[in-house]
N, C-alpha and C positions, 0 to 999 in steps of 0.2 A: 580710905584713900590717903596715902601720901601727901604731907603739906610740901610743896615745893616742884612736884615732881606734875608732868602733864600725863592727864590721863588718855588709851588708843584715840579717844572720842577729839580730844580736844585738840591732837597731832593731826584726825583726818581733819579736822573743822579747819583748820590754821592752811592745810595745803590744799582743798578746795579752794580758800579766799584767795590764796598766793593764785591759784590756777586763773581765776576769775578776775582778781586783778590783769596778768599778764596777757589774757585774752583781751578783755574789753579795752585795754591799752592799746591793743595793736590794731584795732579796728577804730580807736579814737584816730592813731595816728597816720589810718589809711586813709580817715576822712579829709584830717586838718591838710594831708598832704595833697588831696585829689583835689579841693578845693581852692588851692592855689595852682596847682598845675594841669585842669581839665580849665579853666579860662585861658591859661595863657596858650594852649594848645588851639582852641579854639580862634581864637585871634590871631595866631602866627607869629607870635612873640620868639625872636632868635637870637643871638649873638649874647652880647654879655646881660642884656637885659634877660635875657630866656635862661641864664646860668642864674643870675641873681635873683630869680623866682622859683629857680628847682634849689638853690642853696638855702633859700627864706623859707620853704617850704619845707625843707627837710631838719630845719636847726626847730621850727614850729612845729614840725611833727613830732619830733623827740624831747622837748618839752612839754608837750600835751600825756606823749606816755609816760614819761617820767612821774609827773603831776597826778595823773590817773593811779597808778600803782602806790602812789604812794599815801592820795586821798581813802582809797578803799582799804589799805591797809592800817590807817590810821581809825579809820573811822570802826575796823574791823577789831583791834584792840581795843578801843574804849565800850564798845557794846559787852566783849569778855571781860573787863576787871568791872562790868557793871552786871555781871553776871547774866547777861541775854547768850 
């Protein structure tokens, strides 16, 4: 094996993780988002308060995926230079 160079094995391994991060991302951030805007739905929250919970909602959801993708990708690197 080539020092330096990544073997087929470890290019599928890397774009599973990448897939699996961007999935569970987007499902973190359908949470973080429905759980700010299925209350205020439910209450009849309108006018600029009902803007300022879909805006808080949506700057919180894209935070959470960002976060996500980039914890599993981290955490997904340190298992490979520890050889798992």
């Amino acid at each position: 094996m080539d020092m330096g160079r990544e073997s087929r094995w470890e290019k599928d391994a890397m774009t599973v993780e990448i897939v699996f991060a961007v999935v569970t991302a987007a499902f973190l951030a359908a949470i973080v988002f429905g759980a700010l805007l299925v209350p205020a739905v439910l209450i009849g929250v309108s006018g600029p308060a009902g803007k300022a919970l879909l805006v808080m909602g949506a700057v919180l959801a894209a935070f959470a995926a960002v976060w996500r993708v980039v914890r599993v990708l981290l955490r997904f690197d340190a298992g490979r230079r520890q050889g798992r």
